[in-house]
C-alpha positions in Angstrom: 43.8 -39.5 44.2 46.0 -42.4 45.6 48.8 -44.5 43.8 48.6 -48.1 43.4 50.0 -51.0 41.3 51.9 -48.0 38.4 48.6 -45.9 38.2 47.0 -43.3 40.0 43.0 -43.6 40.8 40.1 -41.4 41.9 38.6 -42.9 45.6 35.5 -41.2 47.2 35.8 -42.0 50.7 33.6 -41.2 53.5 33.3 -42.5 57.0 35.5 -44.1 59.9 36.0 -47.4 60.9 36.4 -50.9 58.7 36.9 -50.3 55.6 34.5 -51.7 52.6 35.7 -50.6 49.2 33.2 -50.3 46.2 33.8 -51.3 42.5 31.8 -49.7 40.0 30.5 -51.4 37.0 29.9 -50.8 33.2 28.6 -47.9 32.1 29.2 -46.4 35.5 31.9 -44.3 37.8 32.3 -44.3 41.5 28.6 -41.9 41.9 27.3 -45.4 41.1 27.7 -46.3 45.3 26.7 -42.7 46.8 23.3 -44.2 48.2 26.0 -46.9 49.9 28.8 -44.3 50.8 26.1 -42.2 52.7 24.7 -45.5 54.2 27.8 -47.5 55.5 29.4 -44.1 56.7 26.5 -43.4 59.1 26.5 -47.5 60.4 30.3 -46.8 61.4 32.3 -48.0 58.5 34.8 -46.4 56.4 33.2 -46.6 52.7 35.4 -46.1 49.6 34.6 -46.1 45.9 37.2 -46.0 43.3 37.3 -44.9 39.9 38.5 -48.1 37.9 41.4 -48.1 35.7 40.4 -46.2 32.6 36.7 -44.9 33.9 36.1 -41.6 35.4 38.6 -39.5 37.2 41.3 -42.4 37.4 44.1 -43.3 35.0 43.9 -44.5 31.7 46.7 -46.4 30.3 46.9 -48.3 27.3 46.8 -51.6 28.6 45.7 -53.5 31.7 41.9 -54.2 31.7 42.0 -57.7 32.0 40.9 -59.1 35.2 44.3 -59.9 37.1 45.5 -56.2 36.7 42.2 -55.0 37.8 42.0 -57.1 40.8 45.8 -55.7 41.7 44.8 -52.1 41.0 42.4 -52.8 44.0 44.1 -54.8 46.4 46.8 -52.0 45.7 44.2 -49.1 46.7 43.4 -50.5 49.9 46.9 -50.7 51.0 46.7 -46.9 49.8 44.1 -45.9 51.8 46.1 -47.4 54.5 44.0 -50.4 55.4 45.5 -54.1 55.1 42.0 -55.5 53.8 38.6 -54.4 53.5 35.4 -55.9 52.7 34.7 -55.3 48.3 31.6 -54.8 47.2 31.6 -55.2 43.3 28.9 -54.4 40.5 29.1 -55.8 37.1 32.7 -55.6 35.8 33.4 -54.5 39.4 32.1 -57.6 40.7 34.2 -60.1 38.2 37.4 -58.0 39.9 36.2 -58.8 42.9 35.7 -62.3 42.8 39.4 -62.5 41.0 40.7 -60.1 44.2 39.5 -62.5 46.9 40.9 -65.4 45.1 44.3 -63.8 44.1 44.5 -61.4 46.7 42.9 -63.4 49.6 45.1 -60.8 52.0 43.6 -57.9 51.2 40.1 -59.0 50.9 38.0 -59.7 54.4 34.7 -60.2 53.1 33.0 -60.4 49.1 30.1 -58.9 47.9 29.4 -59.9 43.9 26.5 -58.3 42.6 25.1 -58.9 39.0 28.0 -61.0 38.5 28.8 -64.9 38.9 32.0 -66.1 40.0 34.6 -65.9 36.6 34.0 -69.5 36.2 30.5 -70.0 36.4 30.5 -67.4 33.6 32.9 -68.8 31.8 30.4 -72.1 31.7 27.4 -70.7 31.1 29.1 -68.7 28.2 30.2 -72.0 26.5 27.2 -74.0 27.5 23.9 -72.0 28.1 22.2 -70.3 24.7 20.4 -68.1 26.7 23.1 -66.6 28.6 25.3 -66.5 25.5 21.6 -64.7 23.8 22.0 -62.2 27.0 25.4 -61.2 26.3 25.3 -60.4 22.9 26.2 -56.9 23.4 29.8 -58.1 24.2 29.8 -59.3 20.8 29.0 -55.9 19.4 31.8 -54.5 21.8 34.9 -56.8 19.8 34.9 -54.3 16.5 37.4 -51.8 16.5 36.3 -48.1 17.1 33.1 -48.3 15.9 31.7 -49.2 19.3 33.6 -46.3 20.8 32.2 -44.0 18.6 28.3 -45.1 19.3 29.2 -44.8 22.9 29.9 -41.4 23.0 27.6 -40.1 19.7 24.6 -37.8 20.5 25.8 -37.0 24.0 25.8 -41.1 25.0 22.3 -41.6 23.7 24.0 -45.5 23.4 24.4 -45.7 27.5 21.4 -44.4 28.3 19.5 -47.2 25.6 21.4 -49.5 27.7 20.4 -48.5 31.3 16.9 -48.8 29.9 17.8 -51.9 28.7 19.3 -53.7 31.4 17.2 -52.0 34.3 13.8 -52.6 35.9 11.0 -50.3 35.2 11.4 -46.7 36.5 15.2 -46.4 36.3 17.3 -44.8 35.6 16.2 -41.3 36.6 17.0 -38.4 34.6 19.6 -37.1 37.1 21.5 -41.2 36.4 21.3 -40.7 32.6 22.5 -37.3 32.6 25.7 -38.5 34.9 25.9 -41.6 32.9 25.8 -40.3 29.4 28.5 -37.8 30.3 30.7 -40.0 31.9 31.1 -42.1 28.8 32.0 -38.9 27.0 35.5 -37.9 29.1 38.0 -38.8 26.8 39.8 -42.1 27.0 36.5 -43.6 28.9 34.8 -45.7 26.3 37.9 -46.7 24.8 39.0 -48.3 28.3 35.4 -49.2 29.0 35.2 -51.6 26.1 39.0 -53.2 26.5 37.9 -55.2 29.2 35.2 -56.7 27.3 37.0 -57.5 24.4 39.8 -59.0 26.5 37.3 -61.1 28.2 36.5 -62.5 24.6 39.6 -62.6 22.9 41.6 -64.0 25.9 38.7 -67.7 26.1 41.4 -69.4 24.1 44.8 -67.8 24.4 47.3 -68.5 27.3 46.4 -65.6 29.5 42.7 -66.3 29.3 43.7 -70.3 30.2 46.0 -69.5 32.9 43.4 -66.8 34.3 40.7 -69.4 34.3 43.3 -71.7 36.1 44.0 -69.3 38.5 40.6 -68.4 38.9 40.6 -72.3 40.4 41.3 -70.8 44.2 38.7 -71.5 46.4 37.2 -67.8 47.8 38.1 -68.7 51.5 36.3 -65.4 53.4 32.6 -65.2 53.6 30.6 -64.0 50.3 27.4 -62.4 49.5 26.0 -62.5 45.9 23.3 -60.4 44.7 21.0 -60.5 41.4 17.9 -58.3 40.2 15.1 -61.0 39.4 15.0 -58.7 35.6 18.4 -58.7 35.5 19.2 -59.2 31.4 22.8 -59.3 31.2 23.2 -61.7 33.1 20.4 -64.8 33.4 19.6 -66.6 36.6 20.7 -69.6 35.9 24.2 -68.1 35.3 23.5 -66.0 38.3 23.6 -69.7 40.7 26.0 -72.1 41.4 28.8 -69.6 41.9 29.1 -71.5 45.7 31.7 -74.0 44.0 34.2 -71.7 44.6 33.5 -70.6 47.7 34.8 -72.3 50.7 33.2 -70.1 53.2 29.3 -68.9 54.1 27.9 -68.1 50.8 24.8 -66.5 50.5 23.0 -65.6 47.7 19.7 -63.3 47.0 17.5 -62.6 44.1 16.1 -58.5 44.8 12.6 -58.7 42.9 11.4 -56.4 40.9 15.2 -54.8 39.9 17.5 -55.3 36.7 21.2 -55.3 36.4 21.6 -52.2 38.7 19.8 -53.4 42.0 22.4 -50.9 44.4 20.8 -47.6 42.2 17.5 -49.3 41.2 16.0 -50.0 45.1 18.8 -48.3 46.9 17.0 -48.7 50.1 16.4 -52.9 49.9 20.3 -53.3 48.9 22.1 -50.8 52.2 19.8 -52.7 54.3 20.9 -55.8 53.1 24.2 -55.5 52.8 24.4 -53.7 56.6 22.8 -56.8 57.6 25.3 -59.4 55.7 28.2 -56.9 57.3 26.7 -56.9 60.8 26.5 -60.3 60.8 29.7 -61.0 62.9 29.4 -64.8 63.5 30.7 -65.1 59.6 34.3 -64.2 60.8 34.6 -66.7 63.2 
């Protein structure tokens, strides 16, 4: 457990040497990264995954699931774990904190890994302008009414969650030992709540000052070199809204489509995504 920006948050860590910090995504908790933890902590680094702000083991305030407050909960973990930056690795939700971190935070961020999720503004976009992507994200919809969502979460031991692994996945995935984790996590109290604030924040807030001055802010060019990563079946999030996130980056940006995985390609083909992300990391000429 380490204290950062008023909370206190649950960190697997593992490893010596750099440090690359993981951000889960939704429905998940820190297990999400173990095939990574295991992976990077035999290549030499120093893996973390966190618990976010209102998800497993961590805190769970009333407030604070928008983006900016996400992104400062952890920049402030890796000046916890005593590190002044560290490569982040984000899935999902994770990822959209990710992308906000290295353009808010670009101290405490050395390198950016965004899987199954677009740069903020590209989402933004393709959420105002793309049917299909607006079609793929209809869940978020379902997330805006109050309780009820909660209470599907967590009904019949999180029969919901596990519907939407297989939902969002490839075939094969997840396996029972994922859906049993999975389906209880959502059920520690406080999680769904928390879960679902961020998504109704990301609705609510499209119009309203903090949602404009986020997407100004959001304007920062991501100056350190990024990696972004989509499952070819992802359904979430669409392809097209998967590209052109290389706007905002003013550094190498590379970008890979993982066939033959959904939404979850880090737990789907565990093998495929270390390899490829020990590659990206051992890469050194991308920090000159």
């Amino acid at each position: 457990m380490v204290a950062a920006n008023g909370a206190r948050f649950h960190v697997a860590v593992t490893g010596d040497g750099p440090l690359v910090l993981f951000l889960h995504g939704f429905p998940e908790f820190w297990w999400a990264w173990r095939h990574q933890l295991g992976a990077l902590a035999e290549a030499g680094y120093r893996a973390a995954a966190m618990d976010l702000r209102g998800y497993g083991a961590s805190d769970k305030p009333p407030r604070g699931y928008d983006p900016m407050t996400l992104a400062a909960d952890a920049a402030g973990v890796i000046r916890s774990l005593g590190e002044r930056d560290a490569v982040v690795v984000g899935h999902g939700l994770g990822g959209l904190v990710a992308w906000t971190a290295a353009a808010v935070h670009p101290r405490q961020v050395k390198r950016l890994a965004a899987v199954s999720m677009p740069h903020p503004r590209r989402l933004r976009v393709t959420h105002l302008r793309d049917l299909r992507q607006v079609q793929a994200s209809r869940h978020v919809l379902g997330f805006q009414a109050p309780m009820l969502p909660e209470r599907r979460l967590v009904a019949d031991g999180g029969l919901e969650v596990l519907r939407l692994l297989h939902a969002w996945s490839g075939p094969g995935w997840p396996d029972g030992e994922a859906a049993t984790r999975y389906c209880q996590a959502i059920q520690i109290a406080g999680v769904a709540h928390s879960a679902l604030e961020s998504y109704r924040w990301g609705l609510r807030s499209v119009a309203r000052p903090d949602g404009l001055r986020y997407a100004r802010r959001m304007r920062n060019p991501v100056t350190v070199p990024t990696l972004q990563v989509q499952g070819a079946l992802d359904r979430p999030v669409t392809e097209r809204s998967g590209t052109g996130s290389e706007r905002w980056v003013e550094a190498d940006y590379r970008w890979l489509l993982m066939p033959g995985v959904g939404h979850f390609p880090h737990e789907e083909d565990p093998g495929t995504f270390s390899r490829v992300l020990l590659d990206w990391l051992a890469d050194s000429e991308l920090d000159r």
